[in-house]
VEXVEXFI-632757 format. One record per residue: x, z, y of N, C-alpha, C in turn. Coordinates in steps of 0.02 Angstrom, whole numbers, plus 50000, padded with zeros to 5 digits. Example, Ala and Ser with C-alpha at 12.3 -4.5 7.8 and 13.67 -1.06 7.14 Angstrom:
2
506605039049716506155039049775506605039049835506425035449888506845035749947506455039450002
//
This chain:
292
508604731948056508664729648125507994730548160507974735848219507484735648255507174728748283506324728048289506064723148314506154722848390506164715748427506334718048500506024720548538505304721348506504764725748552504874732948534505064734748463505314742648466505914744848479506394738148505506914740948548506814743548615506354739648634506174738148719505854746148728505424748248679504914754348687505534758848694505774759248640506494764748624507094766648679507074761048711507514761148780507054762748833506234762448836505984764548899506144771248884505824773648807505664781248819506504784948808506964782048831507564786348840507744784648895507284779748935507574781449021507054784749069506534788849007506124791849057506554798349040506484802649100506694809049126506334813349082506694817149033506224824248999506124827549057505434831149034505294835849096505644841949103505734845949146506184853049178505824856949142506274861049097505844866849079505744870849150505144875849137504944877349184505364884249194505354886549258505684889749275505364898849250505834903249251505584906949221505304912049291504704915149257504294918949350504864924449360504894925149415505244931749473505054938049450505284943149395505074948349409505204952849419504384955949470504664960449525503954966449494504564974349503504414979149490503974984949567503564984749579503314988049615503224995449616503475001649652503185008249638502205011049653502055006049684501405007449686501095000649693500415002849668499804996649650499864993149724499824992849786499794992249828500284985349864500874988049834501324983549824501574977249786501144979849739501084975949670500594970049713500094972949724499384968149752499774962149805500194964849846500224960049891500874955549867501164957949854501694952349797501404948949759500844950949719500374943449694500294939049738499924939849780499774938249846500304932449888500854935249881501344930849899501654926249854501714926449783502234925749744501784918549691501154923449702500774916649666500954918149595500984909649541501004911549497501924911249469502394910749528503084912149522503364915949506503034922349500503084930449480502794932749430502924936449391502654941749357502804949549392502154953049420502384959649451501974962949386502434969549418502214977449367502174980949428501464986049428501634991549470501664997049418502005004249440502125009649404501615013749424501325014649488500865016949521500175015649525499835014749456499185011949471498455014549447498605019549437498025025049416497615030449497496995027349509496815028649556496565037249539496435039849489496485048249466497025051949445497635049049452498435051949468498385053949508498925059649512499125064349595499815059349598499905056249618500405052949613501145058449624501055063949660501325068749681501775071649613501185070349568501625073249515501875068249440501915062849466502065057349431502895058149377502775057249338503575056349272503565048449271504265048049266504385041149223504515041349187504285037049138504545035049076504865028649050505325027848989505825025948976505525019948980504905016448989504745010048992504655007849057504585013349090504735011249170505305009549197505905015349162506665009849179506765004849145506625002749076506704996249068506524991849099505784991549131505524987149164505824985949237506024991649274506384991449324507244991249295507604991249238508214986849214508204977849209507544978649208507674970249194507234965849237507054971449300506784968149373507244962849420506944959249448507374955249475507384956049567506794958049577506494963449626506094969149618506274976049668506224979249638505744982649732505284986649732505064986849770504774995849773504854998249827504935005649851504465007949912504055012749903503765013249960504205017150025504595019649990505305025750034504805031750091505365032350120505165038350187504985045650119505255045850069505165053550046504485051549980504225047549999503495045649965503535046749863504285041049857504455040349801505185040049785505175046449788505935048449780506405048049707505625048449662506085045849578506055038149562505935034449635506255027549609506995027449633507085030549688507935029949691508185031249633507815035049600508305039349532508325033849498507955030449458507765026049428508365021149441508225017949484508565012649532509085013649517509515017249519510425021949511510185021549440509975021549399510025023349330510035015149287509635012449335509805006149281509835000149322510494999949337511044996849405510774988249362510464982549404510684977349375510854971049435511414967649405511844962249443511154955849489511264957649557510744954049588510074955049604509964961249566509084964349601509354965649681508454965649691508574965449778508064971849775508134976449809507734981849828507504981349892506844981749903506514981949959506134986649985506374988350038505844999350035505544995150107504924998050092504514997050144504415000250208504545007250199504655009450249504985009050297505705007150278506245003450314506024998550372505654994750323505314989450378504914990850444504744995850438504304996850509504615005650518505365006650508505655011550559505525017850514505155019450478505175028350465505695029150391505695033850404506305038850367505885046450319506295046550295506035054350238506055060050298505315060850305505185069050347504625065450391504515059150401503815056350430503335053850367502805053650400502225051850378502555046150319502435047050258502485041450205501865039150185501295039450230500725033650177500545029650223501035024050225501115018150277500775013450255500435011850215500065007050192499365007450218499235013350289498725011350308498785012550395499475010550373499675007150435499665001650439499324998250495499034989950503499754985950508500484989450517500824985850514501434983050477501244988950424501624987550355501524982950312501054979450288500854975950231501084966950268500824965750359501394960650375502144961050361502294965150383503064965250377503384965050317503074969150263503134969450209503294961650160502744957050202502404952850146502784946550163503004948250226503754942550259504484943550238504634951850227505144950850201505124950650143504564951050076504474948550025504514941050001504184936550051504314930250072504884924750060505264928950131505904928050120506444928450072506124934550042506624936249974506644931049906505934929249926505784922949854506004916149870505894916149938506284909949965507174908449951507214914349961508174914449961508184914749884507954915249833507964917049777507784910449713507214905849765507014899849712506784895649784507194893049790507084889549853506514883849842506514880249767505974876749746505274876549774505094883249760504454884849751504354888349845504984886249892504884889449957504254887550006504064883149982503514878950043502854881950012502764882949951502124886349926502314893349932502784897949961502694906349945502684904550028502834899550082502734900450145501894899050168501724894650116500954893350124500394900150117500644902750026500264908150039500484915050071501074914350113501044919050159500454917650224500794912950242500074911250301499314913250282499134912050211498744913150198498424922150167498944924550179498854932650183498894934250252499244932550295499114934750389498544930850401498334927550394497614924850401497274929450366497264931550315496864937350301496764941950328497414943050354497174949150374496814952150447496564947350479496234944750543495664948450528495324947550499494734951150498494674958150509495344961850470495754969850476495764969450533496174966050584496354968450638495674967950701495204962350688494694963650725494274970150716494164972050661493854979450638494174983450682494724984150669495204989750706495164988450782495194983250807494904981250887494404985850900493834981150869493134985850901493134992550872493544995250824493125003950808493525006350850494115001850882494695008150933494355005151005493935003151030493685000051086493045005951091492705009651031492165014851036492595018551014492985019350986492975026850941493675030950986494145025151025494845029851072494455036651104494975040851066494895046951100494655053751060494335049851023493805054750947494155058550941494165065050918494345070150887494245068150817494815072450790494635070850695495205076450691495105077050613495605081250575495425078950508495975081850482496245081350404496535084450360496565083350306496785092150278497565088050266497875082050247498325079550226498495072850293499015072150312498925065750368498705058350317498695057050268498685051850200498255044850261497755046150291497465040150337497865040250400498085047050407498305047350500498485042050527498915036850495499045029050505498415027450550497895025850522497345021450519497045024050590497045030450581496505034250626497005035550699497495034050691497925033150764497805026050791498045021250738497725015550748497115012750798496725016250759495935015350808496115020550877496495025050874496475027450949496405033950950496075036550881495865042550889496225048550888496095053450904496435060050924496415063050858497025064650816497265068450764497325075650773496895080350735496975086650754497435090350688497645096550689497685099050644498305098750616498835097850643499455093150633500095094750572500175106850604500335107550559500065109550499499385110650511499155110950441499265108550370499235098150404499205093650371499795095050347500275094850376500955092050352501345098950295500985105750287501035110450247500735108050195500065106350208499855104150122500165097550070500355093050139500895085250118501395089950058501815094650103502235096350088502145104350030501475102649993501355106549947501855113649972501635117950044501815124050073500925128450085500905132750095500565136450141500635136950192499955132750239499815133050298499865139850334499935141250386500055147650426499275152550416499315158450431498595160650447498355159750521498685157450556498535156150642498285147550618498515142550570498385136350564497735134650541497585140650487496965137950451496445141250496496655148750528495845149350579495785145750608496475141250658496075137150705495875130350685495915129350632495525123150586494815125850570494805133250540494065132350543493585133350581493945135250658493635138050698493355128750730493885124150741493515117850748493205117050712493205117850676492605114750615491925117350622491835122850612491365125850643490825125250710491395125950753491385123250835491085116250839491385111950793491255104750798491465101050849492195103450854492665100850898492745095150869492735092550801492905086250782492425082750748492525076550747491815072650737491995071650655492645068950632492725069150548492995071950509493065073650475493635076750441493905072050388494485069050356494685064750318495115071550269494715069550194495335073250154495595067450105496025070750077496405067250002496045066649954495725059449912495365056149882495545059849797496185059949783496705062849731497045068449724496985071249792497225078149783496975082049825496765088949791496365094849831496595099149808496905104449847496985112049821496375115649857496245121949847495885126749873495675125449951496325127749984496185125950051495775121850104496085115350049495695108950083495035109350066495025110150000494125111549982493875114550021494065120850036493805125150097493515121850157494095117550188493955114550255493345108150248493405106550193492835100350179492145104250178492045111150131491475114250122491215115850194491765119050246491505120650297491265115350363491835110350329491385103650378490735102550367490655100550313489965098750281489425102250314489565109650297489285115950323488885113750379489515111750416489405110650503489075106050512488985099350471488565092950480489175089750513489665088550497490245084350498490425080650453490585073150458490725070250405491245069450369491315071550306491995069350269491915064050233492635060350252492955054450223493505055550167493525053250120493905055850080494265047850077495055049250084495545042950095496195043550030496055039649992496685039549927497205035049949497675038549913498075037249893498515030049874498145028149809498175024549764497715018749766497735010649777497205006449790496825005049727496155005449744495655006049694495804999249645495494998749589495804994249536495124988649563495384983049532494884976849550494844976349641495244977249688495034976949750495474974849782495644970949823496354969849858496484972449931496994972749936497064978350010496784976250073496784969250065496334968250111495574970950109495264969450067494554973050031494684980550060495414984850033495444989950042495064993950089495764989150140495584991050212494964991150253494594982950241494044985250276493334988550249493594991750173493084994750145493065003550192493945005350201493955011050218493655010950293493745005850335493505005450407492705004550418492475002350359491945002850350491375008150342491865013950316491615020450296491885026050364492235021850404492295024950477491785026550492491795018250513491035016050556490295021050524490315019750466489655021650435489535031550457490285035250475490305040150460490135042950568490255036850577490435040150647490205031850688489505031050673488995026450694489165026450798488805019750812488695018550883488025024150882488155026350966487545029850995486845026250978486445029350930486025026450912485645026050854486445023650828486385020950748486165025550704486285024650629486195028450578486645026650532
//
């Protein structure tokens, strides 16, 4: 016969509440590092993300998947796409390992473009909001629990990103109007952004599209270049064929600055970092009257 004080104990500790096992994290499969980054960002420690895309010396252009990539995207619970043409073997993927209740989210979608426009929207100032709201939302509708903390650190990524958009204020307040070119559009985002005048149009979009540029396209690229019709030239950080080398050698030549703009977000850095590291190397490249 229990004593009545180790009855009394025995009956508290069976009317205390075992604790909730904990819930298991959200996981969400990303096609590029980029995406990956800002779903941390949102998701906290509710998630476990994977990006597939995260080697900043990949051509991403010529990327394989492998069989551990569809598993990981089979047993995603979100699954995340940059679209507009960018990453066309995640559709494949996606169709290949069908599972009950993933949510796919293409980013491009979100701010309007389609396959045959510009796909490197991530340096477009207005993808990574939109992005990071309907990511948001998705975790919200998904674990409603944890909704007031993925709404907190959303706020706390658009607050971040304030600092981005003041950069982009003042370099498009000096810099509207600039001439520039590029051998690939990969920044054109950014550099419309600020205001500036994009040269070179079909060039770019022949080398995107791994074609040969015209011979009427590339003289009159090097004839600006030369000329110093344009103040920068921006190439591809990850990918160079011949051509572009060409146009960089002859900028240089000219005392024109090249920017070289990737792809792929550098490892250890977050896109915010990204961004105003790359606006940074604007500025530095294409100084106030004066500067150095």
């Amino acid at each position: 016969m229990l004593h009545p004080l180790a009855r009394l104990l025995l009956t508290a500790c069976l009317l205390v509440p075992a604790p909730a096992l904990a819930a298991a994290p959200i996981r969400i499969v990303a096609a590029e590092r980029v995406y990956a980054d800002v779903a941390s960002q949102i998701g906290g420690n509710t998630v476990a993300v994977t990006a597939i895309l995260s080697n900043p010396d990949q051509d991403p252009h010529l990327f394989e998947a492998s069989p551990s990539v569809a598993r990981a995207l089979a047993r995603a619970d979100i699954a995340i796409a940059n679209g507009a043409g960018y990453d066309s073997w995640m559709t494949a993927l996606l169709r290949a390992t069908r599972r009950r209740g993933r949510v796919v989210i293409v980013a491009a979608r979100l701010i309007g473009r389609r396959r045959g426009d510009n796909p490197h929207i991530w340096y477009d100032p207005t993808t990574m909001p939109a992005f990071a709201r309907r990511l948001a939302a998705t975790l919200e509708n998904r674990d409603p629990v944890h909704a007031a903390a993925d709404r907190g650190r959303l706020a706390a990524f658009e607050a971040s990103m304030a600092p981005i958009e003041t950069r982009i204020a003042l370099l498009r307040a000096r810099l509207a109007g600039t001439p520039v070119a590029a051998t690939e559009p990969v920044f054109d985002d950014m550099l419309r952004a600020l205001g500036m005048t994009v040269l070179e149009g079909r060039f770019q979009i022949a080398v995107m599209n791994a074609t040969e540029p015209s011979a009427a396209d590339i003289a009159a690229f090097e004839t600006d270049l030369r000329e110093r019709r344009v103040r920068l030239l921006v190439t591809n950080a990850q990918v160079a064929d011949p051509i572009a080398r060409r146009m960089a050698r002859i900028a240089r030549e000219a005392g024109i600055p090249v920017l070289p703009a990737a792809e792929t977000e550098p490892p250890g850095m977050s896109y915010q970092r990204w961004m105003l590291a790359m606006l940074a190397a604007v500025e530095r490249a294409l100084p106030p009257a004066g500067g150095k």
